[in-house]
N, C-alpha and C positions, 0 to 999 in steps of 0.2 A: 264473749257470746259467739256463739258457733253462729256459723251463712242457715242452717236450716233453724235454729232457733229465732233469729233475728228476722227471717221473712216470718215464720208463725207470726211472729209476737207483733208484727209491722201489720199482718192481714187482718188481725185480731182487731187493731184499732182502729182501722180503715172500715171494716165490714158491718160493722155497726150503721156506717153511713150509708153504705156502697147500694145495702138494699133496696135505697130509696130511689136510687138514679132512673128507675124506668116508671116510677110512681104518675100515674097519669089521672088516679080519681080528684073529683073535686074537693077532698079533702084526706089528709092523711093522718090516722094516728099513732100519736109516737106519745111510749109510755103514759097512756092516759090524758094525755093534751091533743086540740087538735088544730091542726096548721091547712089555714085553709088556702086551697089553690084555684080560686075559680076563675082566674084569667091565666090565658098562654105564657111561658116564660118570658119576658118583656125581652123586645129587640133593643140591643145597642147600637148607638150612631158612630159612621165611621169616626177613630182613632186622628188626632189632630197630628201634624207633623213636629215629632219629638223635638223641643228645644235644643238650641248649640248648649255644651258646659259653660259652667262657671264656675271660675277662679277668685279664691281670695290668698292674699298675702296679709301674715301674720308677720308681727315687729320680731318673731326670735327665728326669724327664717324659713318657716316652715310656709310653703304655699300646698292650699288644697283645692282639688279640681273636682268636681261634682258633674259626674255624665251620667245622661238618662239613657240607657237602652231600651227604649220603647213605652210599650204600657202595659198592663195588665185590669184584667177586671173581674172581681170575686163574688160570690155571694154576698148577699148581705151580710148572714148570719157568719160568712168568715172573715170578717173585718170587723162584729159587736154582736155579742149575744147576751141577754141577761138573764136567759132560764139557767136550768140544772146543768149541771156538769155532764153529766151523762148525756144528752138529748143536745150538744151542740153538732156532733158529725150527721147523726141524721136530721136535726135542723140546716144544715146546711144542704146538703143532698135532697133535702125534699123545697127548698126554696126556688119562686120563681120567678127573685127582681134580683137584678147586679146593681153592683157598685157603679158610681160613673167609672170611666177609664183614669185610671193613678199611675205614677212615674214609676218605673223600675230602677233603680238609684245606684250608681258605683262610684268610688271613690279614687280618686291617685292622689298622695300626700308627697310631695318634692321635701323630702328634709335632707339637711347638707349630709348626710351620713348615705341617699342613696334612694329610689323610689320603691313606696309602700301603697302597695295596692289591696282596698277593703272590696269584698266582693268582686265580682266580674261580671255581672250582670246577667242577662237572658240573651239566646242565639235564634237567630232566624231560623233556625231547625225545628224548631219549638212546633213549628206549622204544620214538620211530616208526620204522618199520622204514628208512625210507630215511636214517634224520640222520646215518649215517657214511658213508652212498652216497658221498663224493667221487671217488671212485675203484673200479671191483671191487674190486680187491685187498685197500683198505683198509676197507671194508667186510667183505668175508668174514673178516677177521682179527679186526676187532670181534666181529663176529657170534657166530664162534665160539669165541672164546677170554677175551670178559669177559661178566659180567655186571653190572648197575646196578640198586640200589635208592634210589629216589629221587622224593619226590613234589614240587611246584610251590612248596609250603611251603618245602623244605630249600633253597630255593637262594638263593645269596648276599645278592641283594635282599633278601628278604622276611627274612630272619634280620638282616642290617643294620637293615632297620626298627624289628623287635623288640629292639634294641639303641638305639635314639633314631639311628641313623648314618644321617643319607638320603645313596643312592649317588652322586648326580650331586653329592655336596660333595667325591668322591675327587678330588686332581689326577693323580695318578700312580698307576698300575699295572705290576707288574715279571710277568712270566710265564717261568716257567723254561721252558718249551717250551711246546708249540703242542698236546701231544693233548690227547681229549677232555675228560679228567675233570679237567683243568689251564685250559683255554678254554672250557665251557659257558657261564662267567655273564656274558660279556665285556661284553653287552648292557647288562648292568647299568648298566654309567658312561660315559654316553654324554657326561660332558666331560673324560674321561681321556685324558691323554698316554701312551700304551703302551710300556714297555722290553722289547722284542725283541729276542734276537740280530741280528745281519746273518745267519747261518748258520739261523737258525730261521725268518726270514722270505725266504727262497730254501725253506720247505718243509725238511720231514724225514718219514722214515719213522711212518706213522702220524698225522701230521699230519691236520688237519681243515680245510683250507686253505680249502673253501667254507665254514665256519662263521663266519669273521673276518665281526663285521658291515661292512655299508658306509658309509664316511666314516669308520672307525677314525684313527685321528692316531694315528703312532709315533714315537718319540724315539730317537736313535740310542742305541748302547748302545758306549761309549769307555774301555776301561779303563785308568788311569792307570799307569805300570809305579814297585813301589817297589823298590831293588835290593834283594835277600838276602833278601827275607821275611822269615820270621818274626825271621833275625840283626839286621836293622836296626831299632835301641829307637822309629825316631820310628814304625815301623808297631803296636809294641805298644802304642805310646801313644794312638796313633788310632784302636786296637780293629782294625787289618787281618788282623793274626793271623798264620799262613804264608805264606797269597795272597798273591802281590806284585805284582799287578795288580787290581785293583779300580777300580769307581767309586762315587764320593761319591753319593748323592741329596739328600740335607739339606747346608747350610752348615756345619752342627755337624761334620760328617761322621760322625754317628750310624749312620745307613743309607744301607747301600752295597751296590752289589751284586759277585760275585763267578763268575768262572766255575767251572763245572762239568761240561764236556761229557762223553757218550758216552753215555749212557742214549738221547741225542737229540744230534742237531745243535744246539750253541750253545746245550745248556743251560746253564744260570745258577742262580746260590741267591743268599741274602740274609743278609749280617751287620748283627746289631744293637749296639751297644755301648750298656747300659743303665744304665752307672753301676755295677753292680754285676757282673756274668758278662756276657759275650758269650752273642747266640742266633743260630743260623744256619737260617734259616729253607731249609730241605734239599733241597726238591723229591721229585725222583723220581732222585737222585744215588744214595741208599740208600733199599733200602723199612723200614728200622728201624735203632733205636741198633744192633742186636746187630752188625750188616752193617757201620755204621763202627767199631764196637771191633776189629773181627774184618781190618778190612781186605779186605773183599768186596763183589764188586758184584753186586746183580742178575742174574736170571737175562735179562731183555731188554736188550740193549744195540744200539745202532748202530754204535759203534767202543769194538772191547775194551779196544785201550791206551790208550782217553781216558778212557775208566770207572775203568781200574786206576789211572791217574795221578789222576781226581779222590776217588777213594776212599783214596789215601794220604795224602793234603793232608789229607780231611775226618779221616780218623784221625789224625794230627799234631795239626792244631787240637784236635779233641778232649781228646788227651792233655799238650798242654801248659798250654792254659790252660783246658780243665777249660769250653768254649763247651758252652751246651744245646742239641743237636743234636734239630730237630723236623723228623722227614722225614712227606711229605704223610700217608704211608697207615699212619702205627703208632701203633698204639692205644692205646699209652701216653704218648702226649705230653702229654693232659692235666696228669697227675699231675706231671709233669716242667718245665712250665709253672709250675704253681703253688709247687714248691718250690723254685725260682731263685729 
């Protein structure tokens, strides 16, 4: 996809919503429904100070470290929506209650083969006004519809430090997608190979395409097809689960990654096989367990039927072999970590 096809077709999806950001009457309609607003945008209470990581150790070696870089706080309507497809971006854009404050979630996995970093979290830059400038659109969408609490401290760097992890020992980094709070700390590993979609690096909605630093290195992202999922024994055996396409990262074929699309173009998650439960390291596929027990997706999605289809797979996996599902932004993963 060409740079000027790819901003049309990004403005196209966003603009839907966008109109509603200055919406001030007491009630707005949108296709025929009407979403009423008759109190001010509810205020949010200061941001609690981000938890230290946590580390667990698995029996086949693998240790994984779970760091929060701050918080974030979304629309209602961008974290569950259950009208029409069509009338979720301007439901969201015309809404005027947040979420409480949710974790921003990255990962460092210690396997004896070398450190593999999922995400990188959100950057205290996040705060100047121009840092999601890449685009109007994409900006005003930021603008108005997230918030970020986050100081220089929480971001991934400086929290690796305080863990003995210095970042330029990462070799690989896997990024479910490309927005902000997913791509601030990219900086961080500046001798990291990056696993990107092909779909996520053509850009996707919300995307922060001017943020990729320069001289970034990416690795293609090739998934291996096994037939029958979850039917075929050798993919249980190899911890693939239902996915029947995946790629190895480790020889062991410990960590691998797994697609996940429609929250975003050519998102991606990450399975662990630890010796003991599989961990699927979630993304932004569900924004908590309840959404894959539930078999629901999000209320922001890019393509609905990729969402639905990756939200049945992630609840399959779940309910068969019982994988500890940690999606980036639910605030129970701690706990969930530590009792795997």
């Amino acid at each position: 996809m060409s740079d000027t096809a790819h901003h049309s077709s990004r403005r196209r999806f966003l603009a839907s919503g966008a109109v509603w950001a200055g919406v001030g009457l007491s009630v707005a309609g949108i296709g025929g429904c009407s979403y009423r607003m008759l109190r001010p945008i509810q205020a949010l209470a200061a941001a609690p100070a981000a938890p230290a990581p946590v580390s667990k150790q698995f029996p086949n070696g693998i240790r994984l470290h779970m760091i929060q870089t701050g918080w974030v706080a979304v629309k209602r309507e961008h974290r569950a929506f259950s009208g029409p497809t069509a009338l979720r971006l301007p439901a969201i854009m015309a809404s005027r209650t947040w979420t409480e404050w949710m974790p921003v979630t990255a990962f460092i996995i210690e396997h004896p083969e070398g450190l593999i970093a999922v995400d990188t979290g959100e950057s205290a830059k996040i705060a100047e006004p121009d840092y999601t400038a890449c685009d109007g659109v994409t900006g005003l969408f930021y603008r108005r519809n997230l918030q970020f609490a986050i100081g220089p401290n929480d971001e991934i760097g400086p929290q690796m430090q305080a863990l003995n992890l210095a970042p330029d020992r990462v070799g690989k980094v896997v990024m479910t997608h490309l927005h902000s709070d997913h791509m601030g700390g990219m900086a961080a590993f500046p001798k990291a190979e990056f696993y990107v979609s092909d779909a996520a690096r053509n850009g996707h909605a919300g995307a922060l395409m001017c943020r990729i630093p320069k001289g970034t290195r990416f690795s293609n992202v090739r998934y291996e097809e096994r037939a029958q999922g979850a039917q075929n024994p050798q993919n249980r055996q190899n911890g693939q689960g239902v996915f029947s396409n995946t790629m190895a990262l480790t020889q062991d074929g410990a960590v691998s990654i797994i697609p996940t699309p429609g929250h975003a173009s050519g998102h991606q998650s990450v399975l662990l096989e630890t010796g003991e439960k599989r961990v699927c390291l979630v993304g932004d596929a569900a924004f908590s367990l309840n959404q894959i027990e539930n078999g629901e997706i999000g209320g922001i999605v890019e393509n609905h039927g990729d969402a639905a289809r990756s939200a049945a797979l992630l609840k399959q996996e779940y309910q068969q072999f019982g994988t500890v599902m940690l999606p980036t932004h639910d605030p129970d993963n701690a706990a969930r970590l530590m009792s795997a």
